[in-house]
N, C-alpha and C positions, 0 to 999 in steps of 0.2 A: 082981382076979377070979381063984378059983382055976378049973384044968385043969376041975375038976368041973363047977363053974357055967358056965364056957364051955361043955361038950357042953350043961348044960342051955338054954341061952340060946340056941344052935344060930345063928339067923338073924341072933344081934344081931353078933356075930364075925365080921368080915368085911363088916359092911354095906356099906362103902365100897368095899369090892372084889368083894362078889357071891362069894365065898368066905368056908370055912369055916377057912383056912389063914391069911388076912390077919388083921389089924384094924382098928379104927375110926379111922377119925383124926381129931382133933381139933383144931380150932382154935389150943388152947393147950398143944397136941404139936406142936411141933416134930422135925425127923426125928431128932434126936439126942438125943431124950428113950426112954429107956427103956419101949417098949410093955409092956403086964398079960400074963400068961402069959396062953397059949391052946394049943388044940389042937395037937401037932407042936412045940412049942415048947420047944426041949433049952438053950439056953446063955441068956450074959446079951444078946444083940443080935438080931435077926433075922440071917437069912443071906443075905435078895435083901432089897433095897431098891426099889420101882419110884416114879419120881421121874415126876409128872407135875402138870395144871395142868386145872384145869377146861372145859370143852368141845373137849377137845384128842382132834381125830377120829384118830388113830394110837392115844391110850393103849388103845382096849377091846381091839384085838386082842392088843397086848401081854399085856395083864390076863390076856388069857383063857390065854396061853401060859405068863405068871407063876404062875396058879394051878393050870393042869394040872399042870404039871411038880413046884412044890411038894408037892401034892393027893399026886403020885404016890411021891418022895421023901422025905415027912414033912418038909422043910424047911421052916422058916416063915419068913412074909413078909411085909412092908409095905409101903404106899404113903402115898405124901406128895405134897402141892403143893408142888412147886419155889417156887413164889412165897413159901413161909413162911417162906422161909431164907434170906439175902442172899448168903451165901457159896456155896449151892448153885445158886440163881440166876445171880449171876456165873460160877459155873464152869460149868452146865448149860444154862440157862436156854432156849438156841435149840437145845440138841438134844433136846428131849421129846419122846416119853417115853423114860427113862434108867434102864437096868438097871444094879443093882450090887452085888458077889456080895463076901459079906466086905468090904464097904465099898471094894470096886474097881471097877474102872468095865469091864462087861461089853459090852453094848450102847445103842446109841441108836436111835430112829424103829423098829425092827423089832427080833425078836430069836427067833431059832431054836431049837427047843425040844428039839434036840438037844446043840447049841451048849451051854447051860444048865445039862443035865443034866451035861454033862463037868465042865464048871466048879465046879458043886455038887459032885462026885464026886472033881475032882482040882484046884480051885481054878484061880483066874485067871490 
């Protein structure tokens, strides 16, 4: 999907995160699959990763810190189920939900959204 068609599409980008900064995730995306461009989205990876798992009552605040900060930086961002990944699973699994900036492991359970911002700004 081009840049373009994502502003068109507006609600569909991000459904899974309730932002316009995420994207969808898929089933048959895995986190190491290469997301569609969208909105904010400058290189070939995301820059936050938010690793999380279905009914998991810590991920919405995360979310929400995920995509302000994003929203506000132009970084872009995704989210995945840990559970799609064996190897992120194993290495994550009991500290969901799991921030990770340039594919480095920022936070776990909470994540400060100043904190974030640093890290986006001057790496992890």
């Amino acid at each position: 999907m081009s840049p373009e068609a994502s502003a068109e599409a507006g609600a569909e980008v991000g459904s899974e995160t309730g932002s316009g900064m995420g994207t969808e995730v898929r089933p048959d995306m895995g986190p190491a699959a290469a997301p569609e461009p969208a909105l904010g989205w400058t290189g070939d990876r995301p820059r936050v990763m938010l690793l999380t798992r279905p009914a998991c009552h810590l991920c919405g605040p995360v979310r929400a810190v995920v995509s302000e900060v994003c929203l506000e930086t132009g970084d872009f961002w995704v989210e995945a189920n840990v559970d799609d990944d064996a190897e992120l699973r194993a290495e994550y699994g009991e500290q969901i939900p799991v921030v990770l900036v340039d594919d480095r492991f920022l936070a776990s359970f909470t994540v400060d959204a100043d904190e974030l911002r640093r890290a986006l700004k001057h790496g992890v």
